[in-house]
C-alpha positions as CSV (number, residue, x, y, z in Angstrom):
1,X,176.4,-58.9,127.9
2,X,177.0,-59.8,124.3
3,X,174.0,-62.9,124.7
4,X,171.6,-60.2,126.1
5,X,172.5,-57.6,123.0
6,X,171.9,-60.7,120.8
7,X,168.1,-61.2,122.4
8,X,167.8,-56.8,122.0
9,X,168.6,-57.5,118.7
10,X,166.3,-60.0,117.9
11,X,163.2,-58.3,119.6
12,X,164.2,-55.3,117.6
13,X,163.9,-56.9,114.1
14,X,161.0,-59.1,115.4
15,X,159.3,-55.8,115.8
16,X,160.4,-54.0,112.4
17,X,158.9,-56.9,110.7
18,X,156.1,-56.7,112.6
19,X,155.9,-53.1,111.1
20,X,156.3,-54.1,108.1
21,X,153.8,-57.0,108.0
22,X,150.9,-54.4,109.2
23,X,152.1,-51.8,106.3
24,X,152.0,-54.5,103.9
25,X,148.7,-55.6,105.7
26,X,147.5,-52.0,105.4
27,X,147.8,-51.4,101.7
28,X,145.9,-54.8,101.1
29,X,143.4,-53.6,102.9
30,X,143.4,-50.2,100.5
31,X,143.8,-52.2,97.7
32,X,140.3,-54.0,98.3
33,X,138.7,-52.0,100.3
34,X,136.5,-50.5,97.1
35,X,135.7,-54.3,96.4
36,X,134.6,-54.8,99.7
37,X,132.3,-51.8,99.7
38,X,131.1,-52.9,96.3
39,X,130.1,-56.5,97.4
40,X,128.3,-54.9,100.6
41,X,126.4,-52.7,98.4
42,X,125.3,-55.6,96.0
43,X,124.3,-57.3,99.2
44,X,122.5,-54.9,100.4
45,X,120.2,-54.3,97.1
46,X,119.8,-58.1,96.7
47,X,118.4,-58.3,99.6
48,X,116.4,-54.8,99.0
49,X,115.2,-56.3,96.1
50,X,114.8,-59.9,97.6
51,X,112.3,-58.6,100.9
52,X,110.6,-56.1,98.5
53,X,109.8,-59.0,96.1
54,X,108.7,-60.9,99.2
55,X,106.2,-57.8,100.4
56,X,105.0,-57.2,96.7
57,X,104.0,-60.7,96.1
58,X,102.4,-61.8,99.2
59,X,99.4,-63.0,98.6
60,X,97.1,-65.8,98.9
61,X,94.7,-68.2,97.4
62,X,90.7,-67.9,97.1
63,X,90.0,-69.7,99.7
64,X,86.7,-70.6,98.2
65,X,85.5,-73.4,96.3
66,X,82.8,-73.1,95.3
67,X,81.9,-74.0,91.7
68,X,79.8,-71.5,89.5
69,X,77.6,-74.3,87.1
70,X,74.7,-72.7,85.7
71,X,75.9,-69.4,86.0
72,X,77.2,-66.8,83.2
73,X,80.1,-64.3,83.8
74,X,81.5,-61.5,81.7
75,X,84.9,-60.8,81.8
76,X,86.1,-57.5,80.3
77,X,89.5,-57.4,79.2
78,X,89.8,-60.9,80.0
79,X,92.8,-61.6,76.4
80,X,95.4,-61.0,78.5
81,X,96.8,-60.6,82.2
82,X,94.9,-61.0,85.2
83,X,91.4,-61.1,83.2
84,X,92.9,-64.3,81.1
85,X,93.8,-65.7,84.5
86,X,90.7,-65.2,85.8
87,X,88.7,-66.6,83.2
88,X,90.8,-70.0,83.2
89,X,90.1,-70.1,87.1
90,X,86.1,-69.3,86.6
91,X,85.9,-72.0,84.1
92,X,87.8,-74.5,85.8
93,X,84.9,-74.2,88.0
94,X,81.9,-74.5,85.5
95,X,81.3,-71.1,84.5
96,X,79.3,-70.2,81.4
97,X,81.9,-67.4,80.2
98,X,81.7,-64.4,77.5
99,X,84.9,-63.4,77.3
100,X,85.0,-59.5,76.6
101,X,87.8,-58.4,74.0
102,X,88.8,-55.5,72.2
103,X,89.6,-58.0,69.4
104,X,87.5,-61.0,68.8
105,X,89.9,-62.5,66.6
106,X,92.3,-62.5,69.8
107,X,89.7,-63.2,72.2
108,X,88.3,-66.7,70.5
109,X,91.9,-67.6,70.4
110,X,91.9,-66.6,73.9
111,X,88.9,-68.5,74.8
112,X,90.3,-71.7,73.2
113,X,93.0,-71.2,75.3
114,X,91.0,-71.7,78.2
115,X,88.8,-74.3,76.9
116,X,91.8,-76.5,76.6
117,X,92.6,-75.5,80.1
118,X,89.7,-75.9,82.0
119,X,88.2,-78.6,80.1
120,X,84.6,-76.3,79.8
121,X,83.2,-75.8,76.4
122,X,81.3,-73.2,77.7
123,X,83.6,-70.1,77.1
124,X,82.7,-67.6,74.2
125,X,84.0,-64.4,72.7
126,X,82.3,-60.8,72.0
127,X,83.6,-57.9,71.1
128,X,84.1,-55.3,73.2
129,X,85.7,-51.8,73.0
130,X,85.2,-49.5,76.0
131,X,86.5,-46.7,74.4
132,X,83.2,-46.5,71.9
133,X,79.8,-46.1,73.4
134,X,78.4,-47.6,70.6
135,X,80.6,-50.9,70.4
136,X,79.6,-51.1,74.6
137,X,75.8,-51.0,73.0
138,X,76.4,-53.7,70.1
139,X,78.3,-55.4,73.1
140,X,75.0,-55.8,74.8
141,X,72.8,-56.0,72.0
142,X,74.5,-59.1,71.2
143,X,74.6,-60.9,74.5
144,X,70.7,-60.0,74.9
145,X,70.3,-62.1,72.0
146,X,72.5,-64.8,73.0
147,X,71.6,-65.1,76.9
148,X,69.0,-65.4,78.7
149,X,70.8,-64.9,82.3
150,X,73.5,-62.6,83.9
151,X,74.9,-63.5,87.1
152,X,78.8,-61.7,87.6
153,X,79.4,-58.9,85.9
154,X,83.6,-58.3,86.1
155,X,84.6,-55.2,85.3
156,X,88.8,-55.9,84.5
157,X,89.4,-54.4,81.0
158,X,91.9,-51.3,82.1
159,X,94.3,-48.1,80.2
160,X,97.0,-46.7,81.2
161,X,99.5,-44.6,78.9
162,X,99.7,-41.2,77.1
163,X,96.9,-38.8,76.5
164,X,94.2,-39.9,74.2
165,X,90.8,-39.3,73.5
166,X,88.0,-42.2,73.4
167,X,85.9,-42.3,70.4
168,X,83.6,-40.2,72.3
169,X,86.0,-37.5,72.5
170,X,86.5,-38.4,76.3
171,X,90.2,-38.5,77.9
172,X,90.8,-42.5,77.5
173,X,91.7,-43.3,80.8
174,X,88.5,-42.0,82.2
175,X,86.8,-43.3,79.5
176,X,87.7,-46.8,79.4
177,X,89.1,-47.7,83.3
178,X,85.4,-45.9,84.3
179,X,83.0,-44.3,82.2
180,X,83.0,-47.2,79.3
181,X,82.9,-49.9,82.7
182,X,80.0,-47.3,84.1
183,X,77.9,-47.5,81.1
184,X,78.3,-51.4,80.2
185,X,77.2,-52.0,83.5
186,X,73.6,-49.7,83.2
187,X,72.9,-51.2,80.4
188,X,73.5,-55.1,81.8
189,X,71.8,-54.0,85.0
190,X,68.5,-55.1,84.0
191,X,68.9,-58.7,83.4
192,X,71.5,-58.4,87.1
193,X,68.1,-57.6,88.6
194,X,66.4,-60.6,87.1
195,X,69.1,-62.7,87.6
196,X,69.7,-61.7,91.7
197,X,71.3,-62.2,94.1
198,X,73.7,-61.3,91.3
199,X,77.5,-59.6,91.7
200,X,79.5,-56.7,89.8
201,X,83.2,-57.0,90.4
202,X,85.6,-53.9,89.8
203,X,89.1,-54.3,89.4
204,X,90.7,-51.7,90.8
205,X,93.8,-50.2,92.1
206,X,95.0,-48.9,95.6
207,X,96.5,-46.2,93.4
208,X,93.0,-44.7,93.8
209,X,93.9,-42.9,96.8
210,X,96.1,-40.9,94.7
211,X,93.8,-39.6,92.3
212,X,92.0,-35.9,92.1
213,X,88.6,-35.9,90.9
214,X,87.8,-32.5,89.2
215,X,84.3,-32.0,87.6
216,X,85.3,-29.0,86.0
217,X,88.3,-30.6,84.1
218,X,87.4,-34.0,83.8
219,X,89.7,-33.8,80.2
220,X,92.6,-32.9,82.0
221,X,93.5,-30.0,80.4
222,X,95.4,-28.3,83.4
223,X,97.7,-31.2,83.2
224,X,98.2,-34.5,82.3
225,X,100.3,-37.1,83.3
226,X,99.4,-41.0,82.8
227,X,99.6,-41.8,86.5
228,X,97.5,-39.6,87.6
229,X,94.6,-40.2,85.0
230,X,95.0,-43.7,85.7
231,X,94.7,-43.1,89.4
232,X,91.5,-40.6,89.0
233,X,90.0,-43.6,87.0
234,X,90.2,-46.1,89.9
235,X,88.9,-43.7,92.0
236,X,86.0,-43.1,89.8
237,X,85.5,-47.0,89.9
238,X,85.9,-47.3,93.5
239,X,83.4,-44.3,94.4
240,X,81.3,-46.3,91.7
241,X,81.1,-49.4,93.6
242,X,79.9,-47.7,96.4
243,X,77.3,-46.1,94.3
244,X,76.7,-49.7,93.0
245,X,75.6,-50.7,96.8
246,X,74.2,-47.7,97.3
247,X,71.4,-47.5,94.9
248,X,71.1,-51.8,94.0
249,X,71.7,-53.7,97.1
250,X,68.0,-53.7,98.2
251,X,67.5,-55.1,94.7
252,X,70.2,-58.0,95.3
253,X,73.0,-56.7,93.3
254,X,75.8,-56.7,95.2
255,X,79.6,-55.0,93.7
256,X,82.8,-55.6,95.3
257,X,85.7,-53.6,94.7
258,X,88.8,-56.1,94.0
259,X,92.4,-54.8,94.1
260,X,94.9,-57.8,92.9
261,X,97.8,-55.9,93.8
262,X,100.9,-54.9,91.7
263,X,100.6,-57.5,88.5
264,X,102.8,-58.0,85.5
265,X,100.9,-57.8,83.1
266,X,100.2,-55.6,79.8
267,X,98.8,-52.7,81.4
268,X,102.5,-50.6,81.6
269,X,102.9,-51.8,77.5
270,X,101.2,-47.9,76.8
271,X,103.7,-46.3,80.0
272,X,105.8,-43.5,77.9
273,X,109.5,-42.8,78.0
274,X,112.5,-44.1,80.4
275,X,109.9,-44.4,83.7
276,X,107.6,-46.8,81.6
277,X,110.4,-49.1,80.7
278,X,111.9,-49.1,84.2
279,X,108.6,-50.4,85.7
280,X,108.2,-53.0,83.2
281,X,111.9,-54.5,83.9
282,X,110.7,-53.8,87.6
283,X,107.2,-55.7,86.9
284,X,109.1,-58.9,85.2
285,X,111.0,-59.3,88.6
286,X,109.1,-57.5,91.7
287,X,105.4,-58.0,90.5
288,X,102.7,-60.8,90.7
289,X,102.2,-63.1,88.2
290,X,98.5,-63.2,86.9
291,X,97.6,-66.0,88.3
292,X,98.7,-64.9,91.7
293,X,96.9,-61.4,91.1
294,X,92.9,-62.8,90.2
295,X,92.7,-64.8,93.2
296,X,91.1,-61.7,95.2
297,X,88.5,-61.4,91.8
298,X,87.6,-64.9,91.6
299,X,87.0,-64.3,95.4
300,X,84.5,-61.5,95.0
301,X,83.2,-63.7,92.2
302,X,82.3,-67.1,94.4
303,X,82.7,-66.7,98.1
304,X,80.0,-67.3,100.1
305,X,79.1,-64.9,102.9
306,X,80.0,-61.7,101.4
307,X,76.6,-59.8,101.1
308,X,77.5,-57.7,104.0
309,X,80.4,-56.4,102.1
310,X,79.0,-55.0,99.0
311,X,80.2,-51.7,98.3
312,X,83.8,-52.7,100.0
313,X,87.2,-53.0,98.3
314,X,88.9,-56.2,98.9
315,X,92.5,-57.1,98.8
316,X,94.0,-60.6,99.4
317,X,90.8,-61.6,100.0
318,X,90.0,-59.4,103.0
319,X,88.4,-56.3,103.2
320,X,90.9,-53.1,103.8
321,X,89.1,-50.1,104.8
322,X,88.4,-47.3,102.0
323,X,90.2,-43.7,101.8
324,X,87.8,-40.8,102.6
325,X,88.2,-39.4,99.5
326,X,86.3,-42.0,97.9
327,X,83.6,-42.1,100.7
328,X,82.2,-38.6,100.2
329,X,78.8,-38.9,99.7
330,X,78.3,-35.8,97.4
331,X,81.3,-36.6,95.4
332,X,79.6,-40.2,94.9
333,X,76.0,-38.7,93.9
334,X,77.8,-36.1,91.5
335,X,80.1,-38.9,89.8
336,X,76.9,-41.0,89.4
337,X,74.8,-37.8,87.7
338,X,77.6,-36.5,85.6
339,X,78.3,-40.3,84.3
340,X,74.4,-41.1,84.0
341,X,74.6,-37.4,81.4
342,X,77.9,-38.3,80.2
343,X,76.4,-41.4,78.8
344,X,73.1,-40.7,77.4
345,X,71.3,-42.7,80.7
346,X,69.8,-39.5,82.1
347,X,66.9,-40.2,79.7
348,X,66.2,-44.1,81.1
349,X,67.4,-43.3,84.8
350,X,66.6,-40.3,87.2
351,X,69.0,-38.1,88.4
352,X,69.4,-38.1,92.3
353,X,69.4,-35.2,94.3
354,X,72.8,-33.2,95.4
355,X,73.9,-32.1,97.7
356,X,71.0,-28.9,98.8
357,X,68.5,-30.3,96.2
358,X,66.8,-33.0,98.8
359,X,68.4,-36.4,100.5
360,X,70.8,-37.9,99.3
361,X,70.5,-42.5,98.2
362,X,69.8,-44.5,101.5
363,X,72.5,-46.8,102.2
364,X,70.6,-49.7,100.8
365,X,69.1,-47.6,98.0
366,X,66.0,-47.8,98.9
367,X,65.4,-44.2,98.4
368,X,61.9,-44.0,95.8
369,X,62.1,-42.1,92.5
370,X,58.5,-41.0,91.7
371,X,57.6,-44.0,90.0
372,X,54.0,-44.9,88.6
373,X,51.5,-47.0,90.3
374,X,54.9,-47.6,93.2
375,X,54.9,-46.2,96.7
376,X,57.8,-43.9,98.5
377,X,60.3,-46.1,100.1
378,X,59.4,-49.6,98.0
379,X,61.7,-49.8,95.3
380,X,64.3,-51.9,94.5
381,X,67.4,-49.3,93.9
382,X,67.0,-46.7,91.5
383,X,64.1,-46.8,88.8
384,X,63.8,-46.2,85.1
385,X,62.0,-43.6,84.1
386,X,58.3,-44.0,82.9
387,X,58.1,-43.7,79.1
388,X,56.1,-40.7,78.9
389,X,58.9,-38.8,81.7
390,X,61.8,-40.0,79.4
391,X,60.4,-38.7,76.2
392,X,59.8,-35.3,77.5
393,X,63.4,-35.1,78.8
């Protein structure tokens, strides 16, 4: 009796201290349990963070390689991001490049830069400020002088910030992202033509799905907010580059839309407030570099077999299929009107119908603008005016 009270005994303090093992086990666990929860969390955003940085900077290389010697490229805001990056690539293979700056002084230092990289001597600086009709006609002025051939036109140079007016007295957004692009282009056309097959690249944005297009308030003054005039500006230039195709592609000027995707590069500097300094920690981490972001451009610029494509928008060097709103035809021959007014062109280029006036472009732009001494239907994409129409206008 007393051996099997002894073995009770044990079994009974065996099990109290099991008790008191799990208690003790217990508050341990309370004790870390926030830290555990805390470390999952971490976890959990790293690798957020980690498969988001993966899915924001997939890209891939221009798988082209074909050199450009003998031809000439301007580069518009090519000082800094993906325009710098794209202007090393271009000369690396033989371009003759005119570099497009706001600031000479910065863009010759800019096009040393990529002298030394490339090893072409054949990279120059103009000035260039969208934001002033008349520096966009100087612009041109000067190159006319200087060159005698145009072959890729790259539209890059881009705003995005607070509210603020162009020298023009347009909102800036509108003014440079488009309307300065809109206008550089018309003028350059000309010597495109002479120069074809020729290309116009646009650098744009997928944020132009977002964007709201109204005629009647094209200062924003219902509302402004900096994403959303940037956004209406890319899809200005993407309804543009259909135009482009539209009215120049029987004449062998073909335009490409080009998205590079999210970059880091100085277009958040203008953001305002908290949000704008939250994307550009975000864009240091998350975003392309530059050079990862103008291989779709330099794509557009030297692939072969893309004449098929003009008008399209390209990212990762593929074409991804355009948003209806930027498809519209009528929206398209309005935007191309009010920007041919907007810019003084009116009196060098005829208006096309709208919508209820007559037909809209052809496809290939083939559509005939009462030309002299030229028959219906045999044009080469919208004509100039004859003198005589354009002085009574």
């Amino acid at each position: 009796m007393s051996k099997l009270k002894g073995s009770a005994m044990k079994e009974i303090m065996r099990v109290e201290e099991l008790e008191e093992n799990k208690e003790e086990l217990k508050e341990v666990v309370e004790d870390v349990k926030p830290v555990i929860i805390l470390a999952a969390l971490v976890a959990v955003v790293l690798l957020f963070i980690f498969f988001l940085r993966l899915y924001i900077r997939w890209g891939v290389e221009c798988p082209s390689k074909n050199r450009l010697d003998g031809k000439t490229v301007i580069i518009t805001g090519a000082n800094t991001g993906v325009g710098k990056a794209t202007a090393i690539e271009l000369a690396k293979r033989g371009a003759r490049l005119i570099l497009a700056c706001r600031d000479r002084i910065k863009g010759e230092a800019v096009a040393r830069i990529v002298k030394k990289k490339s090893g072409n001597q054949n990279v120059f600086a103009g000035r260039l400020d969208l934001a002033s009709m008349r520096s966009i006609k100087e612009f041109v002025e000067e190159f006319n002088q200087n060159e005698a051939q145009l072959h890729i036109l790259i539209n890059n140079a881009g705003y995005m910030g607070p509210k603020a007016a162009t020298d023009d007295g347009y909102e800036r957004c509108f003014g440079v992202n488009y309307l300065g692009h809109f206008y550089l282009t018309m003028l350059l056309m000309e010597k495109l033509r002479k120069c074809a097959p020729s290309r116009i690249v646009n650098v744009c944005s997928d944020a132009y799905s977002r964007g709201k297009l109204d005629f009647s308030d094209l200062a924003m003054l219902k509302g402004y907010d900096s994403f959303s005039a940037y956004a209406r500006s890319k899809l200005c230039q993407v309804i543009f580059n259909l135009e482009l195709q539209r009215h120049f592609f029987s004449a062998c000027v073909w335009s490409f839309a080009a998205h590079p995707g999210a970059c880091n590069t100085e277009l958040l500097r203008n953001f305002p407030g908290m949000h704008g300094k939250v994307l550009r920690a975000m864009a240091r981490v998350l975003f392309k570099s530059p050079e990862e972001g103008c291989q779709t451009i330099v794509y557009c610029a030297v692939a072969d077999g893309l004449r098929d494509f003009s008008g399209k928008l390209f990212a990762n060097c593929k074409v991804v299929k355009l948003q209806d709103v930027a498809r519209e035809k009528e929206t398209g021959t309005k935007l191309w009107n009010t920007s041919l007014t907007l810019t003084g062109m009116d009196r060098e280029y005829a208006l096309y119908p709208e919508e209820g006036e007559g037909s809209a472009p052809a496809e290939n732009g083939s559509q005939a603008i009462g030309t002299e001494g030229g028959e219906e239907g045999d044009t080469t994409g919208p004509e100039k005016r004859p003198a005589a129409a354009a002085q009574q206008s």
